[in-house]
C-alpha positions in Angstrom: 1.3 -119.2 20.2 0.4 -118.8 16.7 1.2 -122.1 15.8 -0.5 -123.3 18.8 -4.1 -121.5 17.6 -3.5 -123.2 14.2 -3.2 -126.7 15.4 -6.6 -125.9 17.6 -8.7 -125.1 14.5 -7.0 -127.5 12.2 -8.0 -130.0 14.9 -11.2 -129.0 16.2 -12.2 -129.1 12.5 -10.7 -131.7 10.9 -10.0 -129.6 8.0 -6.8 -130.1 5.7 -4.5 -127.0 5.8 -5.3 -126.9 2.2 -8.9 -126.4 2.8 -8.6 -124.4 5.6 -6.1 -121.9 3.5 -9.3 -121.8 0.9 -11.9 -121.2 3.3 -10.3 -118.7 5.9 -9.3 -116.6 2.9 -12.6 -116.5 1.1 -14.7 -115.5 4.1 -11.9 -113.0 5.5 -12.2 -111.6 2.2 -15.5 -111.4 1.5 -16.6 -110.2 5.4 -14.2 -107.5 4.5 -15.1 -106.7 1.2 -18.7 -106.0 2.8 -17.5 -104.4 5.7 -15.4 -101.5 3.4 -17.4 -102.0 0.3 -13.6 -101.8 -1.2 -12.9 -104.9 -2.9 -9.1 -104.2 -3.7 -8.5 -102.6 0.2 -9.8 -105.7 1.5 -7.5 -108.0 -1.0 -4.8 -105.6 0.3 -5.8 -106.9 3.9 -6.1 -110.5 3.3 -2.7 -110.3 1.0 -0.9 -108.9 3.5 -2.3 -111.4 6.8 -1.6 -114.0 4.5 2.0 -113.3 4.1 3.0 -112.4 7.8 1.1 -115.9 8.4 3.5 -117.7 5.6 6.6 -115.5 6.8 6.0 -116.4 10.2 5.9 -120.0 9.2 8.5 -120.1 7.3 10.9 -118.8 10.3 9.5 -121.5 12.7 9.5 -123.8 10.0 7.3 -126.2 12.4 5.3 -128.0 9.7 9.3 -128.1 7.2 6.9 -127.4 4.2 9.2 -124.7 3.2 8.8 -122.1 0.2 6.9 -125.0 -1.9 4.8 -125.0 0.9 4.5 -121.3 1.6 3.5 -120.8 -2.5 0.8 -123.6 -2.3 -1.1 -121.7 0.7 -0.7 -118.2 -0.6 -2.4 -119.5 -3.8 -5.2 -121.3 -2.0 -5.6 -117.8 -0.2 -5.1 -115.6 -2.8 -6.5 -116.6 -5.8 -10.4 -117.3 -4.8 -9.5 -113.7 -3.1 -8.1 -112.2 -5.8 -11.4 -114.1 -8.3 -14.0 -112.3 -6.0 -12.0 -108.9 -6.2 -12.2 -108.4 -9.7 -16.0 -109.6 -9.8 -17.2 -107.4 -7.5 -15.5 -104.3 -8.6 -16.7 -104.9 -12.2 -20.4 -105.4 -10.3 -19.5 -102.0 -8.5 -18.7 -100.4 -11.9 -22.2 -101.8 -13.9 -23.7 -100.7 -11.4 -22.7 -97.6 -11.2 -23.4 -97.2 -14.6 -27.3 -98.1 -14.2 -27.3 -95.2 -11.4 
């Protein structure tokens, strides 16, 4: 079934999995970050959806990308994630500071 709702957006879209990977994360994170006002809980959140999604495909194996595969989207996921994080908390600091 997960698979399933994955091939639906991928082809409703058009998008690349790449792409997709790099755009699901970034507004997942940054809907979260707003909703908690937590940068690091919400990269906690997205970190962990993104591996259940990679562990999951990597036991039905569907797509036979593998590990390389697996790596390649958690970095598209994470790492504009994991960018926005560390902005935003030093913006939380600074301005706490000014308050």
């Amino acid at each position: 079934m997960w698979h399933f709702a994955k091939l639906l957006i991928k082809d409703t879209t058009g998008l690349t999995d790449p792409v997709l990977h790099l755009l699901v994360g970034t507004v997942l994170y940054l809907g979260l970050a707003l909703a908690l006002r937590r940068p690091f809980l919400a990269l906690a959140i997205v970190v962990t959806l993104q591996l259940t999604n990679e562990i999951i495909d990597l036991i039905e194996n569907l797509n036979g990308a593998g590990l390389s595969g697996a790596l390649e989207d958690t970095a598209l996921t994470l790492i504009p994630a994991a960018m926005i994080a560390l902005l935003l908390s030093e913006l939380q600091k600074a301005l706490f500071k000014l308050a």
